[in-house]
N, C-alpha and C positions, 0 to 999 in steps of 0.2 A: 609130471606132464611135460616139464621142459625135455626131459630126452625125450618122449616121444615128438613132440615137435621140431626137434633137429634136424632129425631125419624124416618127417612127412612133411612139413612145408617144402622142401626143393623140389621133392618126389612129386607131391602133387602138382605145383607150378609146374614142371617138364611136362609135365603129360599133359595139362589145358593149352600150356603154350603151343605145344608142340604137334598136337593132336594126331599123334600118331601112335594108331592101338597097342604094339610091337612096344611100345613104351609101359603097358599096362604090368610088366614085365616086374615093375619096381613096386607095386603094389603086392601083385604075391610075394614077394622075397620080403617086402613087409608084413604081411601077413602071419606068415611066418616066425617074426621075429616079436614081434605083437599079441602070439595066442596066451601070452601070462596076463597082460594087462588089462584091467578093469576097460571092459566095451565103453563102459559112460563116460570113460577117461579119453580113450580115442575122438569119441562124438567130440566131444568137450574142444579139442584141438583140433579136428578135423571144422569145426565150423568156425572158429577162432581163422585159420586159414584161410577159407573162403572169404570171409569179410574182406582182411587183407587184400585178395584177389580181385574182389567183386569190386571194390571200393577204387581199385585203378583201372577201369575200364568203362567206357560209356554204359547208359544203362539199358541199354538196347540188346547191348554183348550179356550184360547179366544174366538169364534165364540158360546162353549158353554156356555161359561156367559151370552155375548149377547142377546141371543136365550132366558136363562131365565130370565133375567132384561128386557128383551120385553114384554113377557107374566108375569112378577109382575108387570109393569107400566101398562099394559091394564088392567090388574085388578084392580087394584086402580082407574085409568082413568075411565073403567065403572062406577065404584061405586059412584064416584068425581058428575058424568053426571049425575046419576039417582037421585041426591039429589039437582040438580039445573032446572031453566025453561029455558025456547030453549035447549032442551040437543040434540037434532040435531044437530043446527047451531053449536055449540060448540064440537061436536061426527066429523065431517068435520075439525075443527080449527085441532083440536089434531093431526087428518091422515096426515095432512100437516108439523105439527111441528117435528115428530117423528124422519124422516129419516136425520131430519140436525143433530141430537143427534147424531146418526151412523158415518156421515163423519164427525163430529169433532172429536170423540173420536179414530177415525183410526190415522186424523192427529197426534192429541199427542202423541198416542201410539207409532208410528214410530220413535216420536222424542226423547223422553225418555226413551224406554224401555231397550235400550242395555247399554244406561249409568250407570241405576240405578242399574240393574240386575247384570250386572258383574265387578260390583266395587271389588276389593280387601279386602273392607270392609263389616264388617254386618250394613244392617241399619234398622230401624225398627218405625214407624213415626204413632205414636197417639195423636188422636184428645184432644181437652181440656175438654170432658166428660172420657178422659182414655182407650177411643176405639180403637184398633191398625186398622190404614186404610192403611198401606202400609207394605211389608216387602219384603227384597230381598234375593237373592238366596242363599248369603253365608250367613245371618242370620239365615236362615232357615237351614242352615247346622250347623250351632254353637251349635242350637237348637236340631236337628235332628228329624225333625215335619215337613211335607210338608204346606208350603205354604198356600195353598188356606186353611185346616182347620183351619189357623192362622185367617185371615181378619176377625175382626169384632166383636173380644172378646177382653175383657178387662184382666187385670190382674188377677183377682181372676178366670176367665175361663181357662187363659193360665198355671197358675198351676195347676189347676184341671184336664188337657187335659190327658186324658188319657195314650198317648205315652210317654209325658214326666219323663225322666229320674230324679231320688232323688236328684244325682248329678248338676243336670241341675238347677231343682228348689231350692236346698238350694241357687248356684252361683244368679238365681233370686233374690232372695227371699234377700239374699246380697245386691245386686245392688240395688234395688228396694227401702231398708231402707238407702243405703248412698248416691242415689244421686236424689231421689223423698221426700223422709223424711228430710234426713238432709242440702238440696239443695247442694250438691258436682257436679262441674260441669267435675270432672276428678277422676275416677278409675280405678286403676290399680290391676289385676288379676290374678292368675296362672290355666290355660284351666286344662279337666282331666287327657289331654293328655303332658302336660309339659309345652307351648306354655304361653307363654307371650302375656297378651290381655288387652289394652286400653278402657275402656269405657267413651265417652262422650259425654255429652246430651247439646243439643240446645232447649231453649224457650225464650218466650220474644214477644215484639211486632211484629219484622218483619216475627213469624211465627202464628202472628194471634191466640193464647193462645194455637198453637199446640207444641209436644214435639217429638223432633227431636231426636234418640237413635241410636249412631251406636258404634262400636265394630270392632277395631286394632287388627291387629298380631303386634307387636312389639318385640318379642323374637331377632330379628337380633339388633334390637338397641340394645335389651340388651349385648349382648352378644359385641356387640363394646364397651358400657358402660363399661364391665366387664373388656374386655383387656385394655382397655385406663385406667383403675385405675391400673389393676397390670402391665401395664407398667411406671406409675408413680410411685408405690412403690419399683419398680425395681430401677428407675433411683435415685429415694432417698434414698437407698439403697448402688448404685453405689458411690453417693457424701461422705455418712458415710463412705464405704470403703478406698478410695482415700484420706480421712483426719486420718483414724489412724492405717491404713496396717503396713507401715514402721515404726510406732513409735512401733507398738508391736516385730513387727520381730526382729528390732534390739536387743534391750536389749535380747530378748529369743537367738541369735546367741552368744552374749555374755557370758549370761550364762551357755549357752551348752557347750562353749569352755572350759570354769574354772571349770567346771563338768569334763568335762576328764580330766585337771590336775590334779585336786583333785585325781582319780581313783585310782590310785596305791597307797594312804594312805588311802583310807576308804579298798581296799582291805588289809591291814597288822594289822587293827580294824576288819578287818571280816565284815565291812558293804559295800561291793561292791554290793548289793543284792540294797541296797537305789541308788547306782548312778545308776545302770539301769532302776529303775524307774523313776527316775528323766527324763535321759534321753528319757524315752518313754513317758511320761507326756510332754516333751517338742516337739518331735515330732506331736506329734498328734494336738499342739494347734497351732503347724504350719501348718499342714495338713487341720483344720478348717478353717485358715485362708486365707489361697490359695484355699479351697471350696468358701470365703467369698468372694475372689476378683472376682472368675469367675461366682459368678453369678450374681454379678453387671456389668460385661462387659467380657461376653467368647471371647475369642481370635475369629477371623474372618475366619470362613470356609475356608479348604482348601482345596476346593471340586474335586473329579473326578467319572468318569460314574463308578457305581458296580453294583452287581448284587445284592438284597434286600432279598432274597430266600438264595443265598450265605452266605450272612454277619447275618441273624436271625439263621439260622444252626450253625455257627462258635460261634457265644454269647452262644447256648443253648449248645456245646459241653463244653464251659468254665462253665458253673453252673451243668452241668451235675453230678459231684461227689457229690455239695455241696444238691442237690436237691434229691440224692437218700440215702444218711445220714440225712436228714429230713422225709422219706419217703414221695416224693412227684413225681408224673408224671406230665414230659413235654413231653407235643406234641405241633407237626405244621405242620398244614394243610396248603395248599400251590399249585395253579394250575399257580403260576407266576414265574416259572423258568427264562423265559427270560425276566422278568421286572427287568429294569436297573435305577436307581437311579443317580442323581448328589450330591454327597453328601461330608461332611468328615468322613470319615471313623472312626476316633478316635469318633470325639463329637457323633455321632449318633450310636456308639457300648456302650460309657458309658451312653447315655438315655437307652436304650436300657436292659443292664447288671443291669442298677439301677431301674426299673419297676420288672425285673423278683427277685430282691433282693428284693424287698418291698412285692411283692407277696409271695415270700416261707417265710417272716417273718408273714402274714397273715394267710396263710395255716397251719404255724405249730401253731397258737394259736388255730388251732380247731381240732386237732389231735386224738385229745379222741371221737370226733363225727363222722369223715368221714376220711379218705386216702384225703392227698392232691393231687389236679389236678390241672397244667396252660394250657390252652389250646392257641396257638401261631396259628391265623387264616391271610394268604396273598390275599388279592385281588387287583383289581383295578380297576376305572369306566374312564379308558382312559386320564384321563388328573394327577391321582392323585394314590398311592399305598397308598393302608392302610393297619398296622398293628393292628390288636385285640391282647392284650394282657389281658387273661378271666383267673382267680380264683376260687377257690369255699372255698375260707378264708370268714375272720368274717363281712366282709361289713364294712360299713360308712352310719352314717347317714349324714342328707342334711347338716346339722352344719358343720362336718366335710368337708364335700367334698365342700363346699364353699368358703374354707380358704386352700383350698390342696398346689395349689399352692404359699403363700406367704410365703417370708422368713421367716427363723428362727421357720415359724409354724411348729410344731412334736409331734406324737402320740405316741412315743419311746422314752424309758428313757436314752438313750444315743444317742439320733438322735441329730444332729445337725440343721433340719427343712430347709436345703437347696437346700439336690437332686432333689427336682421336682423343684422348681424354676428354677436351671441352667438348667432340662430339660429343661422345658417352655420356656427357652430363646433361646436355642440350636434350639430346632424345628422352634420358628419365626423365628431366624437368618438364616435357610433354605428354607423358606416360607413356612412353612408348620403349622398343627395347632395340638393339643395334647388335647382330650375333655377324658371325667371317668365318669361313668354310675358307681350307686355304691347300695346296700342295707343290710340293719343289717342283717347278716345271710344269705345273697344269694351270697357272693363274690364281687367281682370288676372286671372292664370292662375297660381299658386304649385303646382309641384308637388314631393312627399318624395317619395323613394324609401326606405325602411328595410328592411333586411334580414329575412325572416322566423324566427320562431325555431326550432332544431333539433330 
């Protein structure tokens, strides 16, 4: 039965695909080649086919595969008869075997077709000549190539297919070398569209030398993956804090205080100008340090209902001076007056104050090209408020924006690399989430999600 299905699965696919009679062509020269073999053996493969067929095409298309896998098995079937003796007796055998093909391939079809079709996954399953004989719905959307054109072309067809995208076929053309070439039974991918996508392939004995290919979204594991590591580098973070906070403080408390005794005889030397730095050099490494403790462990919300529309107006009135001595426009658009927040007020006005600070420090590095713009957008989709906080400063490439949030990371020569951290912390500790959309030269895109309140 395998060699006849060799050569009648393509045969047949060309001709549904293609539905062009002139094609009917491949069926006599089958025919032909076919008048040795047991008729019930044909059946036997010819319906084996159709399912395959039938199985990647809506079920509407169905009755028209049918209809022409009827008429290329009768054409074959003639031709089979007119090269045999009794081809009567045998032209009767056929009319009787025909119709159990029908009601077996209805059963199957019923029984598989909702499972395979609307899996969550792409799957994609060719035979052990490299012929695709099945593919389902979201495959075919990965792809963005209907279906039915797919069945029955091998690889070097499916790149050549007309519809497909450069994008599409290089990602092929990818997979195809790591994990047919170099037998990889797991890759891992980035879609065009952002999406984190798994690929992997099953063969082996229990698929009978066929090759089993489907295709994961994974983007949400990622995206747990991603917080489960920066909430570990957080907590190890927190332990470094916790072991040498107090050993720095003290001594600096110390020496601030024998700085001011000192004062009044570096003032009668005329160097009162060194104790004031001193003591602003010492403040500030305290001011680092108290950034350092909280964003290993921010003190614990201490929330009440406000109003979100409120509390983004009162921040933008507080940067307003510093953002028009930059020359830079802030707007906020805003249809959520009465969306009311549970929040603390303090932690979620210095996220807040500290995105539109990082912004006009973005903005004025491209001053010479454009007028800076933030643009401060409020909505909500009922369960959640978000804040857009939009730029048209210098971007971030994906390097950066990868590492945004960890400690101590900073693109600023006097940044200490920890505001967005303690943001990051601030927003989970309200349950809420903080994502940056970011490119070289188009600005930055901070968006909150915060929970609305009950």
């Amino acid at each position: 039965m395998q060699a006849i299905r060799k050569r009648y699965f393509p045969a047949l696919a060309e001709y549904i695909r293609g539905g062009k009679e002139a094609s009917l062509h491949h069926a006599n020269e089958l025919g032909k080649q076919f008048y040795e073999f047991n008729q019930e053996e044909i059946l036997a493969v010819h319906e084996e086919c159709v399912q395959e067929l039938a199985a990647s095409v809506d079920m509407k298309e169905v009755p028209k595969i049918y209809h022409r896998s009827y008429i290329f098995l009768t054409e074959l079937m003639i031709t089979s008869r007119d090269q045999q003796p009794d081809s009567a007796e045998k032209s009767v055998r056929i009319r009787e075997l025909m119709p159990r093909s029908d009601r077996s391939f209805e059963r199957v079809k019923n029984k598989y077709e909702n499972v395979l079709q609307h899996m969550d996954s792409g799957i994609a399953l060719f035979d052990s000549d490299g012929i695709l004989s099945f593919i389902n719905v979201q495959m075919a959307k990965l792809l963005d190539i209907p279906r039915k054109t797919l069945v029955g072309c091998n690889i070097r067809e499916i790149l050549l297919h007309r519809d497909l995208k450069i994008s599409t076929k290089r990602t092929i053309l990818r997979l195809y070398r790591e994990m047919f070439l170099k037998r990889s039974r797991y890759y891992e991918f980035q879609h065009k569209d952002g999406k984190h996508l798994l690929a992997t392939v099953t063969y082996g004995d229990d698929l009978e030398g066929d090759f089993l290919f489907s295709v994961k979204d994974v983007s949400e594991y990622k995206q747990i993956e991603q917080s489960a590591l920066q909430n570990d580098k957080l907590a190890m973070l927190g332990k470094i804090a916790a072991a040498i906070a107090h050993e720095i403080r003290n001594p600096l408390t110390s020496i601030r205080g024998f700085i001011q005794l000192l004062r009044p005889y570096l003032l009668d030397v005329g160097k009162e100008e060194y104790a004031r730095i001193i003591l602003t050099e010492i403040d500030r490494a305290n001011d680092i340090i108290y950034e350092f403790l909280n964003s290993s462990k921010p003190s614990a919300p201490m929330k009440q209902a406000t109003s979100i529309d409120h509390l983004i107006r009162e921040v933008v009135m507080l940067t307003e001076s510093e953002s028009l001595l930059r020359n830079c426009e802030i707007s906020v658009e805003s249809c959520q007056a009465e969306a009311k927040v549970s929040i603390d007020i303090k932690q979620v006005k210095q996220v807040i104050l500290n995105l539109l600070k990082n912004s006009l420090d973005a903005v004025e590095e491209v001053q010479n090209e454009r007028r800076g713009r933030i643009d401060i957008l409020l909505s909500n989709d009922g369960q959640y408020v978000q804040i857009i906080i939009k730029d048209n400063g210098k971007g971030m490439d994906k390097s950066t924006m990868s590492r945004l949030f960890d400690p101590f990371f900073t693109t600023k020569q006097e940044g200490t690399g920890l505001g967005l951290s303690v943001s990051y912390r601030i927003i989970r500790n309200h349950g809420g989430t903080i994502r940056v959309d970011s490119q070289v030269g188009s600005g930055t895109e901070f968006s909150i999600y915060l929970p609305l309140a009950v």
